[in-house]
C-alpha positions as CSV (number, residue, x, y, z in Angstrom):
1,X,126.9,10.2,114.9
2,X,123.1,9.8,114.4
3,X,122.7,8.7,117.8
4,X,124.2,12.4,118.5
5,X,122.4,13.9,116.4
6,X,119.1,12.7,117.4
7,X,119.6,13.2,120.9
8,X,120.4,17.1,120.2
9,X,116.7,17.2,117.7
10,X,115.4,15.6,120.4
11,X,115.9,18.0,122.9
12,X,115.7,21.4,120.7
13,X,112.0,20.0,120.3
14,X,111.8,18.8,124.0
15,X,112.7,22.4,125.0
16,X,110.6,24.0,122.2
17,X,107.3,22.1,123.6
18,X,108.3,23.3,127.4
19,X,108.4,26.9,125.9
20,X,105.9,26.5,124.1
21,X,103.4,25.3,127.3
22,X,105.1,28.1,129.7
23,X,104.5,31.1,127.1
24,X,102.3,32.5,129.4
25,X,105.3,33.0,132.0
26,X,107.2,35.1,129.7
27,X,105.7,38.6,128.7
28,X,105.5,39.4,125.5
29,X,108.3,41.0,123.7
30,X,109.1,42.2,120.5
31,X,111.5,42.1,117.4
32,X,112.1,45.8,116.6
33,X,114.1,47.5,113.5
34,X,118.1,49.0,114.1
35,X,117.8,45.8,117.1
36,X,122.0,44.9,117.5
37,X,122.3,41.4,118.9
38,X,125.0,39.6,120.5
39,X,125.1,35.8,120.3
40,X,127.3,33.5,122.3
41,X,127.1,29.8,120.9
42,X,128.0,26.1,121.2
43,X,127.8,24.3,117.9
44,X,128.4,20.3,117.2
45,X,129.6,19.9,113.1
46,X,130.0,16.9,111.1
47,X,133.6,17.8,109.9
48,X,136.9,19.7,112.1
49,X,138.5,22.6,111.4
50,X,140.6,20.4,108.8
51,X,137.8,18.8,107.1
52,X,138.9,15.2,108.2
53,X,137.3,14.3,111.4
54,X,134.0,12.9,111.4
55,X,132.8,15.1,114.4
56,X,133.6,18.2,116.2
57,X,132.2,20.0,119.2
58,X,133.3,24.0,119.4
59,X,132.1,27.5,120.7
60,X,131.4,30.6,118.8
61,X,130.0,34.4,118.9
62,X,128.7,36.7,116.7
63,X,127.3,40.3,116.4
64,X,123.9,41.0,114.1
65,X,122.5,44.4,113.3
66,X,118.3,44.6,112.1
67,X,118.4,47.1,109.2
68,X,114.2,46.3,109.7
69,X,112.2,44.0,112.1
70,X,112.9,41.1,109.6
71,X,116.3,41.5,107.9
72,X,119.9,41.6,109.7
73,X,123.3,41.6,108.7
74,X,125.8,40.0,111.1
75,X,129.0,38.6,111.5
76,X,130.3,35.1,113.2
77,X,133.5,33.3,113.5
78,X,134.0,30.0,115.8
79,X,136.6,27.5,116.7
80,X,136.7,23.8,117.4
81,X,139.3,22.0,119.6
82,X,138.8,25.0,121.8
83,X,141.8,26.7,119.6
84,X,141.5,30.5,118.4
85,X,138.9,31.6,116.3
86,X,140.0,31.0,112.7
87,X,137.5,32.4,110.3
88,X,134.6,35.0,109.7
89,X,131.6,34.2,108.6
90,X,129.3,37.4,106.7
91,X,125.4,36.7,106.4
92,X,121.8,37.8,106.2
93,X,119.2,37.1,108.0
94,X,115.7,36.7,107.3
95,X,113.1,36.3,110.6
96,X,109.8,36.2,110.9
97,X,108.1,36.5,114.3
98,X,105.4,34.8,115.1
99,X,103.4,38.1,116.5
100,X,100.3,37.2,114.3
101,X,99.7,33.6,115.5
102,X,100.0,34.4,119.5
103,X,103.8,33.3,119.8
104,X,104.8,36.8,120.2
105,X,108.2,35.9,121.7
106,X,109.6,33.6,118.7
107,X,111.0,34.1,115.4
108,X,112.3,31.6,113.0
109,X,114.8,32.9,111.0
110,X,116.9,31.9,107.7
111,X,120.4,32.7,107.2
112,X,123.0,33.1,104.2
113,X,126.4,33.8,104.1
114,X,129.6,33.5,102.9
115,X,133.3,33.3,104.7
116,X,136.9,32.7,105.0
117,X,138.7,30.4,107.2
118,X,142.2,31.7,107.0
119,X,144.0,28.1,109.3
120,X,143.3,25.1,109.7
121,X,143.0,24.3,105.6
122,X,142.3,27.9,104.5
123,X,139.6,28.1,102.1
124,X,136.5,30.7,101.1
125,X,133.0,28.9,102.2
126,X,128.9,29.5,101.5
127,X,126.3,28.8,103.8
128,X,122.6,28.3,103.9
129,X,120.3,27.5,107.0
130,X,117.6,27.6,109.5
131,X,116.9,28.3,113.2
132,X,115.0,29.7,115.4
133,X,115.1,32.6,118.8
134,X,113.0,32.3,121.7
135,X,113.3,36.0,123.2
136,X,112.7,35.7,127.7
137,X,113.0,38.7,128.1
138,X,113.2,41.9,125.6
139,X,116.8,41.5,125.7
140,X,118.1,38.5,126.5
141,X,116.8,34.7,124.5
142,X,117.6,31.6,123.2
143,X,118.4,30.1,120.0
144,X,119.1,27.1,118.1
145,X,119.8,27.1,113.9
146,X,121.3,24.2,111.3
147,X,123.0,25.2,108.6
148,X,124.6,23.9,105.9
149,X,128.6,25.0,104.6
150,X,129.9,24.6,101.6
151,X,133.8,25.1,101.6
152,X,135.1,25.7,98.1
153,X,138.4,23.2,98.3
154,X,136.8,20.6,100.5
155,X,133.6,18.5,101.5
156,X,130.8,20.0,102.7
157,X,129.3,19.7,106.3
158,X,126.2,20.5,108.4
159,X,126.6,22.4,111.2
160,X,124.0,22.8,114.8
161,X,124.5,25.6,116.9
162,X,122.7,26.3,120.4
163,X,123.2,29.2,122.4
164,X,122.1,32.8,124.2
165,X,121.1,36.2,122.5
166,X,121.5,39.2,124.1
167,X,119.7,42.7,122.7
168,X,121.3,45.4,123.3
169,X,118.6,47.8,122.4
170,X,118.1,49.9,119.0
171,X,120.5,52.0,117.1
172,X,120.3,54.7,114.7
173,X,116.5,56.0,115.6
């Protein structure tokens, strides 16, 4: 598992150096207010659906709406095993591009939330973490984020998602 684990760090700062070095290929985008994102993930997590395998490899989405340049509300759900979605996941989002120190196209971000898995060991759960979006193009990027979920009934576990953004423009102006 740490082997895993530090082969995936690994390459998130691998890639983060190569985007870092070939910012000048991208043109400069930016990270608006009423923004509605689409994600589509991959996501490796210390713990199953059932909270008793040591590892677990799944995919996701998720759909987040900017009420300003820096704050979002979204929801997620993902599945492991490659089974049916089983649970929603409510957060915030705090980001903060980079505009003033020349990285206009990337924006760390934290993330809060809370959910329900309603399978698979049904249980309410909390979350906290981190991540970060490298935007191409105005509307389509990158991401990658850890977070940390606390189910109420069971252990907790750490979860690492990688995937595309896509921007499908602004809303409500």
């Amino acid at each position: 598992m740490k082997t895993t684990i530090s082969k995936i760090c690994a390459s998130f700062v691998f890639t983060c150096l190569l985007a870092s070095q070939s910012r000048a290929a991208f043109e400069p985008v930016t990270f608006e207010a009423h923004e509605l994102t689409v994600d589509g993930f991959g996501y490796y997590a210390s713990l199953d659906k059932d909270g008793v395998s040591s590892t677990a490899w799944g995919y996701g989405g998720g759909v987040t709406y900017y009420l300003t340049d820096k704050i979002g509300v979204g929801v997620d759900t993902w599945a492991d095993a490659f089974v049916a979605p089983y649970l929603l996941d409510f957060n915030g989002v705090f980001r903060f591009p980079l505009h003033d120190f020349n990285l206009d196209n990337l924006a760390p971000y934290g993330i809060a939330g809370v959910g329900r898995q309603w399978s698979h060991n049904p249980n309410w759960f909390f979350e906290f973490g981190a991540g970060a979006e490298f935007r191409l193009q105005q509307n389509f990027g990158v991401f990658a984020d850890i977070r940390g979920i606390f189910p109420v009934d069971r252990d907790p576990y750490a979860m690492i998602r990688f995937g595309v953004r896509f921007n499908l423009g602004t809303l409500g102006r």
